[in-house]
N, C-alpha and C positions, 0 to 999 in steps of 0.2 A: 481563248476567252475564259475556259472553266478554271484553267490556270492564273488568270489573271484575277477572277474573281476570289479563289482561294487565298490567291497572297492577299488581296483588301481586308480578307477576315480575320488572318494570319496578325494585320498590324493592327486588323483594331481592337482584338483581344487579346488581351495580354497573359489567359489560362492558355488558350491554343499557340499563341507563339511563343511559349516557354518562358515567359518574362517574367511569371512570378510562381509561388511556390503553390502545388495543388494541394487543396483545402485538407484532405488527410491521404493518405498513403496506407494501402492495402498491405494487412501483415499474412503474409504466405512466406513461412522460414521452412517448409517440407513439400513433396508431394501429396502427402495427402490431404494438404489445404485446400487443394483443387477442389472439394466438396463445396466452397461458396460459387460453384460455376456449374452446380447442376440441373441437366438437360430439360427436369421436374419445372425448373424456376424461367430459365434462358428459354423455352419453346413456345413459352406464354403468353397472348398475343398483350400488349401494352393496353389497360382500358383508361389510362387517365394519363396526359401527354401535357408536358409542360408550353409544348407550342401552344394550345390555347389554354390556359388557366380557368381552371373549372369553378376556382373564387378568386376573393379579390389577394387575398395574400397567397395563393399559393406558388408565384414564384419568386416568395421565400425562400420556402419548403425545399426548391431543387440547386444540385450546389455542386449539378455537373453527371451527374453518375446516372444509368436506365434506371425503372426500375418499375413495377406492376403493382397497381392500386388490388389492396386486399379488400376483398368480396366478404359478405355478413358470412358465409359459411367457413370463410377461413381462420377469422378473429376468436374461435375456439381453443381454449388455449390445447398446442398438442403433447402427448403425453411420449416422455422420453425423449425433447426434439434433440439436445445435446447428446445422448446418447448414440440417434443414430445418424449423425455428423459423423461419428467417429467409429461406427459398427453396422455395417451393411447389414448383419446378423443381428438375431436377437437372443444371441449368446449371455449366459450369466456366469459371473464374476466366477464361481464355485466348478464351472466349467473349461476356465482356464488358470485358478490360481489355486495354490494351497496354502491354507491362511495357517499363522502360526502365533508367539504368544504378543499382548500388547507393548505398544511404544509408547505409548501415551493418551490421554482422558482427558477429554474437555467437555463442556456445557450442554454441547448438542451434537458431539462427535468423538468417536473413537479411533486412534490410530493402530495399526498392529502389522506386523511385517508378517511378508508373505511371500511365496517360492514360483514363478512359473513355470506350470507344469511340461514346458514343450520344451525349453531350453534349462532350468535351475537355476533360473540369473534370480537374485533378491530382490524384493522392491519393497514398498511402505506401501500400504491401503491406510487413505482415511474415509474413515463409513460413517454417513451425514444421514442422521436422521430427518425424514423431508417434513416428518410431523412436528421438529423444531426450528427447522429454519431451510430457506429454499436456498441452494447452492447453485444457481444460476449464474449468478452473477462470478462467483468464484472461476467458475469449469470458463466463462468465457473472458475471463481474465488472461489465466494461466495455459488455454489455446492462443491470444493472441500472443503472447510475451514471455510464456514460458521457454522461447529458444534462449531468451539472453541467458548469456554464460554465467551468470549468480543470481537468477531466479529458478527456483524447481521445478523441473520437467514435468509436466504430466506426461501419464505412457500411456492409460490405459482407463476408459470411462462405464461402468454397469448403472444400472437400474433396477430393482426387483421391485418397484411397486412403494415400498415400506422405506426404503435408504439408496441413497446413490455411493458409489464404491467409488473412489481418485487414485488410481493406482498410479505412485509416481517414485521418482528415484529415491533410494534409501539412503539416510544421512548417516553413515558409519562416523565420522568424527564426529558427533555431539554438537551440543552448544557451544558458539562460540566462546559469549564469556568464560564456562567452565572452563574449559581449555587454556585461556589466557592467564585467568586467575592460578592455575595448576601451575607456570610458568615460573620456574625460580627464575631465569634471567629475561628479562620481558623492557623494551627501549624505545622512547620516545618514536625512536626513527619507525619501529614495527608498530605501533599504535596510530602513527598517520596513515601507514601501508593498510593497516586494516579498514581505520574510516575513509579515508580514498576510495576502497573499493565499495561498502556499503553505498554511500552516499552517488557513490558514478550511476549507481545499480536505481538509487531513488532518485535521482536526476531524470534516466531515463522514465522511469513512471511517471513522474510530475508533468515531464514537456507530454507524455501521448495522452494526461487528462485522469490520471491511476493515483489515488490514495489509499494507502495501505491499511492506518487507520489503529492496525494493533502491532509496531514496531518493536515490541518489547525482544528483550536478550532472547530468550526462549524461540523466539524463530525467526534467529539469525542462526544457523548452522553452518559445518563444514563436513562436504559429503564427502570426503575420506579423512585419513587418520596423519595426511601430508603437514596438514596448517597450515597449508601456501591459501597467498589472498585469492589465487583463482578458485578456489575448491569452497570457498563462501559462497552459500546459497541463500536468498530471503524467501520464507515458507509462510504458509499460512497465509492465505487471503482470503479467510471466514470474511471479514469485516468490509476490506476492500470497495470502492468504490470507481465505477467510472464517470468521468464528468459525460452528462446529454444533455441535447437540446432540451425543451419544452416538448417538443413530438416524440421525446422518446429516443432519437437520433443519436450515436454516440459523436463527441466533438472532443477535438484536440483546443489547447489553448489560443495556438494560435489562428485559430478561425471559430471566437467566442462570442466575437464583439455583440453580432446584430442575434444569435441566435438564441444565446442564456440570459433567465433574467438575473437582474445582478445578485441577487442574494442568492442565489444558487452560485455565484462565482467566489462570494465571499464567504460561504460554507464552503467551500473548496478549499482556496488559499486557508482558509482556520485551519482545514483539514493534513493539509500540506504541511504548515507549518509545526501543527500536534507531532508530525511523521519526524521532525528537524528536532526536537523535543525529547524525544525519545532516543536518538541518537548523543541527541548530548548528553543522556543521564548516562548512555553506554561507554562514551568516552572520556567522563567522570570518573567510572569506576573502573575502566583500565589505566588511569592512569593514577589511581591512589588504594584500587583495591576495598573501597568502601561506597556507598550510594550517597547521594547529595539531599535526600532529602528522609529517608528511613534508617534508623540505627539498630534496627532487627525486625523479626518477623512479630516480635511484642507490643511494637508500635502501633496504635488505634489508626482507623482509617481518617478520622476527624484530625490527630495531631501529624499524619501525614500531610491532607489536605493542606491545614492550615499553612504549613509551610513550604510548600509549592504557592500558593496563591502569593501568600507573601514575597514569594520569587529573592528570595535572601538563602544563600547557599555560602559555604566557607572554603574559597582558593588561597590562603594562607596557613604559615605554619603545619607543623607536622608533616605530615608524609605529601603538601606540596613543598615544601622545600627543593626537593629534589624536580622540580618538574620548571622548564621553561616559563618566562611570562609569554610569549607566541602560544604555548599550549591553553594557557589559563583566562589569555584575552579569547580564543574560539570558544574554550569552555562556556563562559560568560555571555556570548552573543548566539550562541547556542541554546541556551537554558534561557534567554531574556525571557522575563513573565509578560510581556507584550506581544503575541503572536506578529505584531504588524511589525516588529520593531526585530523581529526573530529574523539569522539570516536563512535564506533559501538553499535549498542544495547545491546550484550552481554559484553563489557566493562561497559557500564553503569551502568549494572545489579551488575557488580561485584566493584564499586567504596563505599569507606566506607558510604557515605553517606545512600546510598540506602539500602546497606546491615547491616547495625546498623539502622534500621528507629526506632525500637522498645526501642532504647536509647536516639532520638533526645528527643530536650525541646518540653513542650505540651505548654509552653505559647504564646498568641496569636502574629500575626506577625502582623508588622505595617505598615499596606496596604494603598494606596491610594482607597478613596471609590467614585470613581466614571466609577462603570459600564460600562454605556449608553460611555461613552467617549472613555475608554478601548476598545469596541464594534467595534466603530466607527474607532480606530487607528487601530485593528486587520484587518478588513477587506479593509482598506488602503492599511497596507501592502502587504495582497497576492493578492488582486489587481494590484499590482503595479508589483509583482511576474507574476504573469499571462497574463498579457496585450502582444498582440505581436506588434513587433515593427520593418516598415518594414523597411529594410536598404536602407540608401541613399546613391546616387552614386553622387562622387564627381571628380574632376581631377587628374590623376596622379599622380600629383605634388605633392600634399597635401599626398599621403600615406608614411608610415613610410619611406619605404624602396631605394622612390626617396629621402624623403630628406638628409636620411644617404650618399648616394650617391651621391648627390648633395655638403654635406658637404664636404667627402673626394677628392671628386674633387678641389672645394675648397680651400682646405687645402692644397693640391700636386702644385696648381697654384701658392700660397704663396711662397710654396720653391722654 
């Protein structure tokens, strides 16, 4: 009978009898993921059960998985919770590492390479000021998705009160661009092999609900000195976002419909497709050596702006010559100034170019060879991306909407 009843439930849900895909998939790529299974959390008696719905939407809210309603004294925010996910101890950074000179300086964070004191192996520390921005959101990024094999590893998470320390693999090969740009012999066919693997790597982010956000040249690396496409790593997810519910709830896209409201799906997809954006100015400028929209580092951020909006870029003459029209049609729907109209990751994936790479020409492409210049226009442009800009308030008068009104006024006088 209990068998009999099983199978009834078996056919008429179609989560329990495997018939369709469940809602998200638990990411544990090590042992010590096991820390989302601790005894602190699982021993706890359940005070709010979706068998009776304590309101009228809460079974919403449930989407398969246990799990134990938070009491007023727990909604305190806790201090270091990521930290001790990942350290039983309350060991500091200076305790296990020796810090050496820097790697690089940003906004609200410092990178600097550093020696582990138990074994001598290298790593990178970046140290995230918490008084300029909460790195929350990062640390639990790069736990869930950091195993993919071209995203950076975190190794190792501190907290001292003042800064959180990301101690993660060291990128001995540099930026990619630089390296590429360096390349006196550099071929269509290794330019697919390279956006191939970028792109597979943001594919997989976009489908688990992950926008990157700040795609720039600058952190895409290569953690050794090989330049094989495995050893491409995407860094940095300061900016990063994951798509959630309204509750809070992290969701994958395909289980969005009834949980997100829409404009949180279509700040996504924006988000998404800014990430597509960015890869295409990357594959612009491996494949001629120069940026599509900055002609150096002297360029204003306005006469940048202006021609990005404009979405007007030049795939003729000069140094494309030498370049495929397959390369220069993905260039082009790549770069579209229409985010809607932009293709997706998994489009790219599937565009001939990319998907015959093993048939493009090996002969070399006729690049402009000047790096240091390239460098210089690159960081113009997301400069000029990133700057905020506070709005001016001007008269009435001057807004669209009086002067259309003003005209038809106008106009009705005429008659």
């Amino acid at each position: 009978m209990v068998l009999r009843r099983l199978k009834d439930i078996s056919s008429t849900i179609p989560l329990i009898g495997m018939e369709s895909h469940p809602p998200f998939k638990p990411a544990s790529g090590r042992p010590d993921d096991t820390f989302y299974f601790d005894p602190e959390f699982t021993a706890k008696t359940p005070r709010d059960s979706p068998g009776v719905p304590p309101s009228a939407n809460a079974h919403q809210l449930f989407r398969g998985f246990s799990f134990v309603a938070i009491t007023e004294e727990e909604t305190q925010p806790l201090p270091n919770v990521i930290v001790k996910q990942l350290h039983r101890s309350t060991s500091q950074f200076s305790d296990a590492y020796d810090i050496k000179e820097d790697i690089g300086v940003g906004s609200y964070s410092i990178c600097k390479r550093c020696l582990h004191k138990g074994t001598g192996m290298e790593y990178a520390v970046k140290i995230i000021s918490k008084a300029k921005r909460d790195p929350t959101e990062e640390v639990e990024i790069l736990l869930r998705y950091g195993q993919h094999p071209n995203i950076i590893t975190l190794k190792d998470v501190f907290d001292d009160g003042r800064s959180v320390f990301l101690v993660t693999e060291l990128m001995k090969g540099g930026e990619l661009l630089d390296k590429i740009l360096r390349q006196k012999f550099f071929s269509e066919r290794e330019a697919s092999a390279v956006l191939y693997t970028v792109t597979k790597t943001l594919e997989y982010l976009h489908v688990q609900g992950v926008v990157h956000r700040d795609l720039k040249p600058s952190n895409i690396l290569y953690v050794d000195e090989s330049g094989n496409a495995e050893s491409i790593r995407i860094c940095d997810f300061g900016f990063a976002k994951q798509l959630r519910a309204e509750n809070g709830l992290l969701m994958t896209p395909c289980y969005t419909a009834n949980f997100v409201a829409p404009e949180v799906l279509k700040k996504q997809g924006y988000d998404a497709a800014c990430d597509i954006w960015s890869l295409g100015v990357l594959l612009y400028t491996m494949l001629t050596g120069f940026t599509p929209f900055a002609n150096g580092p002297e360029d204003t951020p306005e006469e940048i702006l202006a021609r990005i909006g404009s979405g007007k870029f030049s795939l003729s003459g000069g140094y494309w010559n030498s370049v495929s029209p397959e390369a220069k049609d993905l260039v082009s729907k790549m770069l579209h100034v229409d985010p809607h109209q932009r293709l997706t990751a998994g489009q790219v994936l599937r565009q001939p170019w990319v998907v015959h790479r093993e048939q493009l020409p090996r002969y070399t492409l006729n690049r402009q060879d000047a790096p240091h210049l390239v460098k210089g226009a690159m960081a113009a442009t997301y400069s000029a991306l990133n700057r905020n800009v506070s709005p001016v308030l001007e008269p009435v008068g001057c807004s669209t909407l009086a002067q259309r009104r003003g005209l038809k006024k106008l106009t009705s006088t005429a008659l």
